[in-house]
N, CA, C and O atoms as CSV, one atom per row, in Angstrom:
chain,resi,resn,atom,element,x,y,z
A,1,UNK,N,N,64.728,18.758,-34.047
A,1,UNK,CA,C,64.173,20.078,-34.222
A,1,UNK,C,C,64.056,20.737,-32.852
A,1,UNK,O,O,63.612,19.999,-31.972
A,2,UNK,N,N,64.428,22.218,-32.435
A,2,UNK,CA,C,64.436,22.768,-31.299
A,2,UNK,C,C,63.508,23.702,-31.582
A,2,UNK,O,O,63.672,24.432,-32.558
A,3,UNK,N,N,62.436,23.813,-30.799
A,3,UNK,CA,C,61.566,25.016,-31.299
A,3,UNK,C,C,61.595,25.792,-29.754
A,3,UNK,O,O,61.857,25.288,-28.662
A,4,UNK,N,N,61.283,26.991,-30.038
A,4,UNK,CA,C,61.870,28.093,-28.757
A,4,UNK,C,C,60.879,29.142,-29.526
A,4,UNK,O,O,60.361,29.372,-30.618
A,5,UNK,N,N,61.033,29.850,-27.517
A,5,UNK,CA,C,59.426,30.714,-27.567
A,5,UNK,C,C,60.069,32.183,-26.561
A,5,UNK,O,O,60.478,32.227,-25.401
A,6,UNK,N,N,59.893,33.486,-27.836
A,6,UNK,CA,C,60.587,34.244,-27.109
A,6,UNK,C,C,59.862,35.154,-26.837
A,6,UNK,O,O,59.181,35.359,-27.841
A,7,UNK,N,N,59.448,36.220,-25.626
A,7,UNK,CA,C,58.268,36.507,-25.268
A,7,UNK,C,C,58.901,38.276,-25.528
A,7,UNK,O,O,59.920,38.773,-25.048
A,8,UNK,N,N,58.045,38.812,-26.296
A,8,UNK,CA,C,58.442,40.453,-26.519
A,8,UNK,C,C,57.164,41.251,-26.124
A,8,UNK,O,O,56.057,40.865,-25.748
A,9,UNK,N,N,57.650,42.417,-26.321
A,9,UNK,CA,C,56.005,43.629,-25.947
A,9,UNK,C,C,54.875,43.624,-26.262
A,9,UNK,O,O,53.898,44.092,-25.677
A,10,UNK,N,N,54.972,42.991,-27.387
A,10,UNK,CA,C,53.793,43.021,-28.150
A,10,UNK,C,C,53.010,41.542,-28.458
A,10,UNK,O,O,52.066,41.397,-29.234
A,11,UNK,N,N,53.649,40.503,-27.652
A,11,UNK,CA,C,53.640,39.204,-27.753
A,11,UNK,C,C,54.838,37.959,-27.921
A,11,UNK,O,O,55.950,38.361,-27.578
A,12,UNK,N,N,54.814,36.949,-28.249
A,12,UNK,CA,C,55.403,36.297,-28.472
A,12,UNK,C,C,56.043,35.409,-29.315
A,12,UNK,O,O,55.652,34.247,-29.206
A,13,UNK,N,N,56.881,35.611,-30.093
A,13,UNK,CA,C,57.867,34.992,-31.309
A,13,UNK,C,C,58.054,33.610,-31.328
A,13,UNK,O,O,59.256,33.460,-31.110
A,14,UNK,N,N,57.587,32.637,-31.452
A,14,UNK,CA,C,57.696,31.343,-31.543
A,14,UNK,C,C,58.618,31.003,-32.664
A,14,UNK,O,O,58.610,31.978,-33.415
A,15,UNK,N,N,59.540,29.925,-33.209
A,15,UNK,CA,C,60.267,29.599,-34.134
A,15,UNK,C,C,60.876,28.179,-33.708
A,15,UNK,O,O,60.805,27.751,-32.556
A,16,UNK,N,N,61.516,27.461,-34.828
A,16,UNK,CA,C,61.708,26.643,-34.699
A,16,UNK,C,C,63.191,26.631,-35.723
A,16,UNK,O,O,63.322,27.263,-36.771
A,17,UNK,N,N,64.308,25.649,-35.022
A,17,UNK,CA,C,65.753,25.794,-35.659
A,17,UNK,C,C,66.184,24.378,-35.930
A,17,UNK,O,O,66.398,23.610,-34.992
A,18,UNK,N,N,66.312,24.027,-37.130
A,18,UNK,CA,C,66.966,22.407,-37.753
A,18,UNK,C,C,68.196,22.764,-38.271
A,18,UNK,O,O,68.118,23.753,-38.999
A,19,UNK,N,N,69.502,22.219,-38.126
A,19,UNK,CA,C,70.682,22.446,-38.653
A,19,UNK,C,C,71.517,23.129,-37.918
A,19,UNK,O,O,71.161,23.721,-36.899
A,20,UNK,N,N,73.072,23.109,-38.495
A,20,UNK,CA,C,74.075,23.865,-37.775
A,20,UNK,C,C,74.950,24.326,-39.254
A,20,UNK,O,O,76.167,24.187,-39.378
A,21,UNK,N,N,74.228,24.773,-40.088
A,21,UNK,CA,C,75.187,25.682,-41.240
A,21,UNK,C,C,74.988,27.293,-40.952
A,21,UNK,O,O,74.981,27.989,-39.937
A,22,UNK,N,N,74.851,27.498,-42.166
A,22,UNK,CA,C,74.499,29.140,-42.368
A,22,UNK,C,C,73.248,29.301,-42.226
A,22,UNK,O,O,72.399,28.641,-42.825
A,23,UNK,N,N,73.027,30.189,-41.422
A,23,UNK,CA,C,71.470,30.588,-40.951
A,23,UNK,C,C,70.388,31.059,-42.184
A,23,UNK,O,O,70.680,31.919,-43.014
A,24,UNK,N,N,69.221,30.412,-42.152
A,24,UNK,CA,C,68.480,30.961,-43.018
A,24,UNK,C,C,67.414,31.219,-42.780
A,24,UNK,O,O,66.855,30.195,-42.388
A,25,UNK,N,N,66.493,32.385,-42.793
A,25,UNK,CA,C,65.545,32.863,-42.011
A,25,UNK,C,C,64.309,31.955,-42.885
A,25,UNK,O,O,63.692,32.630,-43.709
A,26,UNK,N,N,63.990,30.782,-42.789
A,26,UNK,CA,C,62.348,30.247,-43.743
A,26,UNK,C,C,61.239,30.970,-43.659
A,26,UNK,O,O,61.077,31.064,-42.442
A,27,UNK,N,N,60.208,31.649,-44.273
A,27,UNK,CA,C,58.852,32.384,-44.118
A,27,UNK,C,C,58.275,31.395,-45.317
A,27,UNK,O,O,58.752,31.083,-46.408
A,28,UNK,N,N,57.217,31.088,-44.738
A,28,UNK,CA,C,56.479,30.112,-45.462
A,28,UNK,C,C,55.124,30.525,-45.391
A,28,UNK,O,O,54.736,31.023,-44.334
A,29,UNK,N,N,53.987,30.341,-46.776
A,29,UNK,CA,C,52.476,30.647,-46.237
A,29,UNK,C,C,51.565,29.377,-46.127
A,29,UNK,O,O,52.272,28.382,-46.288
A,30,UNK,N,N,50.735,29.168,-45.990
A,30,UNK,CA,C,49.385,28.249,-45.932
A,30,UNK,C,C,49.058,27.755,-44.517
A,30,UNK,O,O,49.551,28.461,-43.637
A,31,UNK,N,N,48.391,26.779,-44.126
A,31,UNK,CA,C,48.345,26.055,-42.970
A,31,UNK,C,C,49.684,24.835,-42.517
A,31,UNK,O,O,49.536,23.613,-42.530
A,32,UNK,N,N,50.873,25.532,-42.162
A,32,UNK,CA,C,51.699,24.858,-41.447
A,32,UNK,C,C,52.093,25.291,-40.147
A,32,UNK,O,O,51.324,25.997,-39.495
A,33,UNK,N,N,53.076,24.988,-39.747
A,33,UNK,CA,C,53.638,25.417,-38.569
A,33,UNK,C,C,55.334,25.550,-37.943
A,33,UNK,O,O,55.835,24.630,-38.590
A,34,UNK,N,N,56.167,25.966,-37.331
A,34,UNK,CA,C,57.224,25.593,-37.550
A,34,UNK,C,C,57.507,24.290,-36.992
A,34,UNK,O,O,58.584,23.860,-36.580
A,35,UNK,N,N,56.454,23.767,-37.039
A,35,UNK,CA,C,56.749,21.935,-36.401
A,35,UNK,C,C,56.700,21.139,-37.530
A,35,UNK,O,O,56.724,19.920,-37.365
A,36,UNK,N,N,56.623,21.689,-38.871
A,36,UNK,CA,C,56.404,20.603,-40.046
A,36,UNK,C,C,57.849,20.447,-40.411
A,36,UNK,O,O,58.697,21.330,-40.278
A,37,UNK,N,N,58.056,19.219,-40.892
A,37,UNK,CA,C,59.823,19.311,-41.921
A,37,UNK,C,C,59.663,18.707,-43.263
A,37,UNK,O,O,60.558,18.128,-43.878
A,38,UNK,N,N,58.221,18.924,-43.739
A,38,UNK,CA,C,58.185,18.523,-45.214
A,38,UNK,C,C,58.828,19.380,-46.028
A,38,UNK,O,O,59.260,19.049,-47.132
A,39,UNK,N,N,58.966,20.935,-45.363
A,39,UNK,CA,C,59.752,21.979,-46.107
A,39,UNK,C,C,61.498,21.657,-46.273
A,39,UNK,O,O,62.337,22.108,-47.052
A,40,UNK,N,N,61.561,20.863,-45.373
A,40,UNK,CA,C,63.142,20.871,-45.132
A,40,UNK,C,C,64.065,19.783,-46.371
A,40,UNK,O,O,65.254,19.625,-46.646
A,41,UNK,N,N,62.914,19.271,-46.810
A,41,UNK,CA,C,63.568,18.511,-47.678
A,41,UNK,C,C,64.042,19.156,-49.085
A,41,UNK,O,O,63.361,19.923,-49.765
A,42,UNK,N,N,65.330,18.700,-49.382
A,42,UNK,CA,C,66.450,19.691,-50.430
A,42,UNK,C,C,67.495,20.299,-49.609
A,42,UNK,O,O,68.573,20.448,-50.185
A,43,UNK,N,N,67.424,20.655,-48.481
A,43,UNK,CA,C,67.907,21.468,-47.645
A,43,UNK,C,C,68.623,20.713,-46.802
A,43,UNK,O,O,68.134,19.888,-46.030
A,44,UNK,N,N,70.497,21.120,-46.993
A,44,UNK,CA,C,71.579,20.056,-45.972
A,44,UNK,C,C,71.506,20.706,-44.950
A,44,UNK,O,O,71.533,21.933,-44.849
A,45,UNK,N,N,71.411,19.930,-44.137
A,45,UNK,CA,C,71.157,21.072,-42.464
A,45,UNK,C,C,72.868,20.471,-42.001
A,45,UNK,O,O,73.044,20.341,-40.790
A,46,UNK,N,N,73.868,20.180,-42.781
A,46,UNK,CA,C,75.385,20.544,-42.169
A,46,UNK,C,C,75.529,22.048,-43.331
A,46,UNK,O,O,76.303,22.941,-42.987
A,47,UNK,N,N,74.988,22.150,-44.234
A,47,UNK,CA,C,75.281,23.732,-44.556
A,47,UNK,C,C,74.736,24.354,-44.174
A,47,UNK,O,O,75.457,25.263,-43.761
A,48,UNK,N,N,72.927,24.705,-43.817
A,48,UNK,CA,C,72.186,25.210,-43.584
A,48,UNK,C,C,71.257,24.870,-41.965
A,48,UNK,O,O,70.783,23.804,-41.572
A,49,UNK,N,N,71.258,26.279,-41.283
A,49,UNK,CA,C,70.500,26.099,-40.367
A,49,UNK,C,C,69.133,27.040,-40.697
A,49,UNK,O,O,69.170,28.259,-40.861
A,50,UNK,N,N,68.088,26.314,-40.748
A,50,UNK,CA,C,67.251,26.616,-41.406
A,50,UNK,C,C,65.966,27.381,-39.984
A,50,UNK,O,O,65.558,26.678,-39.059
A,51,UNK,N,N,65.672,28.464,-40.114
A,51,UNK,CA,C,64.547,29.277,-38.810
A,51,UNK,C,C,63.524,29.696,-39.142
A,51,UNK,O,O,63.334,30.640,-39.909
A,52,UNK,N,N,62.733,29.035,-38.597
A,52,UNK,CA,C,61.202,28.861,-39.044
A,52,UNK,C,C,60.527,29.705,-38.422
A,52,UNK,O,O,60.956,29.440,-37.299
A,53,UNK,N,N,59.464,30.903,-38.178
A,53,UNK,CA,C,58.858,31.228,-37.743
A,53,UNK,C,C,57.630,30.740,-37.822
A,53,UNK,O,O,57.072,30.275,-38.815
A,54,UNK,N,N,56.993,30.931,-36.115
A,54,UNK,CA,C,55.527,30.503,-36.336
A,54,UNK,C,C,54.390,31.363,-35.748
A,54,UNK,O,O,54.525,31.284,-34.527
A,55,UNK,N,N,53.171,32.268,-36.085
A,55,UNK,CA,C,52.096,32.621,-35.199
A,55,UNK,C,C,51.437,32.097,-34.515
A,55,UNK,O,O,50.310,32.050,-35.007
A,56,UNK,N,N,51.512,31.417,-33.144
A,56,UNK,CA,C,50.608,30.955,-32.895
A,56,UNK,C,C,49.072,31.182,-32.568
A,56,UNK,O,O,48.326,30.404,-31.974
A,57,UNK,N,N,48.752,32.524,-33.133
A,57,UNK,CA,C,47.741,32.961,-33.226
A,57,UNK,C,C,46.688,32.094,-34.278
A,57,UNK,O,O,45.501,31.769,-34.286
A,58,UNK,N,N,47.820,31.940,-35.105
A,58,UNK,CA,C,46.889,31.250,-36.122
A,58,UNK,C,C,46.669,29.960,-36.074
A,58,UNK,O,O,45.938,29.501,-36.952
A,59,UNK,N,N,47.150,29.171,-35.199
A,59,UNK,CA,C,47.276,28.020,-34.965
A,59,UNK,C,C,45.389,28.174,-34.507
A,59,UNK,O,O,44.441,27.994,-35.271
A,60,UNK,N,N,45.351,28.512,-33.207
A,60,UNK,CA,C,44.288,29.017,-32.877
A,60,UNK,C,C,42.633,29.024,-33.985
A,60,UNK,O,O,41.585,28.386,-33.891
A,61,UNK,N,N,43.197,30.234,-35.109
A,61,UNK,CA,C,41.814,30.181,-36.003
A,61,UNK,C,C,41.730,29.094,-36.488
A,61,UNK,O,O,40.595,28.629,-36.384
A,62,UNK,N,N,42.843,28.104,-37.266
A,62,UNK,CA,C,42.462,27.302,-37.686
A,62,UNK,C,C,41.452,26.331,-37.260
A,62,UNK,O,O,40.418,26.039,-37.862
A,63,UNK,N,N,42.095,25.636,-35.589
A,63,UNK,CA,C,41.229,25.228,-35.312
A,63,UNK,C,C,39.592,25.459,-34.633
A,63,UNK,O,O,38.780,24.781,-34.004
A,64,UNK,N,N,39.684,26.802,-35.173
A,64,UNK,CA,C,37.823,26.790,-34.331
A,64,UNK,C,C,37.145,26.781,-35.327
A,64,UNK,O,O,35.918,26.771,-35.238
């Protein structure tokens, strides 16, 4: 898993990339992160490259 941190105007885009197929943008809700790969299962990462976004803002509330 390669996770990469891209810094824009308004903050910073964190995500995370498994696979080398066809790109697929993942949006997921609850308490995860793009560091989990329980989502990834079903999913061939030689067809699918699967891109996770993450807030790390929320990483944050959770834990206080």
């Amino acid at each position: 898993m390669e996770i990469k941190i891209v810094l824009m105007n308004k903050g910073q885009v964190v995500y995370s990339i498994v696979g080398k197929g066809k790109p697929v943008l993942f949006l997921h809700g609850g308490h995860s992160s793009c560091k989990e790969s329980l989502f990834h299962k079903g999913f061939d990462p030689t067809k699918f490259q699967l891109i996770t976004l993450y807030d790390p803002d929320m990483e944050i509330l959770l834990l206080a």
